[in-house]
C-alpha positions, 0 to 999 in steps of 0.5 A: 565555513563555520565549525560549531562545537558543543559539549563540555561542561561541568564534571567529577574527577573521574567522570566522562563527557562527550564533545562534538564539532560539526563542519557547515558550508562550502565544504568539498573535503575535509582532510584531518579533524582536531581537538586542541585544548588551552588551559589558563595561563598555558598556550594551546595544545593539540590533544588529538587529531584524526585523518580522513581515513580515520587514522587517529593520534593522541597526547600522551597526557590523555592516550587511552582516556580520549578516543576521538572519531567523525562521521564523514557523511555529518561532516562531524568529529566527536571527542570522548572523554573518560576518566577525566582529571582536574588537569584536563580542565580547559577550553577545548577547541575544535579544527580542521583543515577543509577544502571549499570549492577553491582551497584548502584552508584552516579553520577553528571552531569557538571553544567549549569550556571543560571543568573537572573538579577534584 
């Protein structure tokens, strides 16, 4: 199972970008879909997730400004991200917990690197 992430980019404060991750593979099932974010010299932290009913959570740093959604038939998450600020600025990784034919396992997509310039 491989997750690829794409998006992200270069971007004015203020400004929007889009990210996706898309699951490929053995897959059977996948349970939750997530964004994590790490900034330099900071660990990684979750920015929000998403159920497989489509229930979503959010950081409170970015509640109302990121609006995460997938399609499961693509087995797909997406993140939209509006109003970006410089603080935002991170790699942003991609997870998800996927069930093979045999497991439940988690997994992680490489990062993309998002820059907001003030």
């Amino acid at each position: 199972v491989q997750l690829q992430a794409s998006g992200g980019g270069l971007v004015q404060a203020g400004g929007s970008l889009g990210l996706s991750c898309a699951a490929s593979g053995p897959i059977f099932r996948i349970n939750y879909m997530a964004w994590y974010r790490q900034a330099p010299g900071k660990q990684r932290a979750l920015v929000t997730t998403i159920g497989s009913s489509g229930n979503t959570n959010y950081a409170d740093s970015v509640q109302g400004r990121f609006t995460i959604s997938r399609d499961s038939a693509k087995n797909t998450a997406y993140l939209q991200m509006n109003s970006l600020k410089p603080e935002d600025t991170a790699v942003y990784y991609c997870n998800a917990e996927i069930l093979t034919t045999t497991t439940w396992s988690n997994y992680w997509g490489q990062g993309t690197q998002v820059t907001v310039s003030s």
